[in-house]
Phi, psi and omega in degrees: 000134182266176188247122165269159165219126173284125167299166165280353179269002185073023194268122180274155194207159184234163193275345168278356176278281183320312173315314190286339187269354164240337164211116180299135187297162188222153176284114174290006181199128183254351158213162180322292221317327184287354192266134172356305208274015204267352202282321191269318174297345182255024187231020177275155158266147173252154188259092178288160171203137200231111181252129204236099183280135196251139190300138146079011064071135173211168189273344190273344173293257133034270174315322173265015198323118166231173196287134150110321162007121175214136176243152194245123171276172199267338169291143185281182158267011153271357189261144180309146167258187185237136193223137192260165125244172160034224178271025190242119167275167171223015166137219190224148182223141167238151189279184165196173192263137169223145174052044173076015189232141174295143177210130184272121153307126178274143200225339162225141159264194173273000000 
């Protein structure tokens, strides 16, 4: 249980109220790189995922799909895609073909 102490304005303040208001927290770790787990987390894989949103899109769309297809997005072709892990963006990308395979530039970070 902590302990209050009246000020002299009559205010209650706890000795962790005070401690933290004589030295401002400092972050235990200033990169990843420095936290204990890093040897393993940074050999984890992540699932990026680049989302295109499409015009006019129907569930009756969907349902007909076929090879050879083209859909048109609401993004233009010069504008950035937004590029994820989870719920997290980490920036914007544009494709491109390289050796015949679709590939994303990464072009900004967040």
């Amino acid at each position: 249980m902590e302990q209050a102490e009246i000020t002299d304005h009559s205010t209650a303040t706890t000795k962790n109220d005070i401690g933290s208001m004589a030295n401002p927290a400092v972050p235990w770790m200033s990169k990843i790189e420095e936290h204990p787990a890093w040897p393993k987390l940074s050999r984890l894989d992540l699932t990026m995922a680049v989302e295109v949103p499409l015009l006019r899109f129907k569930v009756q769309d969907l349902l007909r799909l076929a090879e050879g297809q083209v859909f048109e997005s609401t993004f233009s072709d010069t504008e950035d895609i937004p590029l994820r892990v989870g719920d997290v963006q980490l920036g914007w990308t544009e494709f491109e073909v390289v050796e015949q395979k679709i590939a994303l530039r990464l072009t900004r970070l967040v």
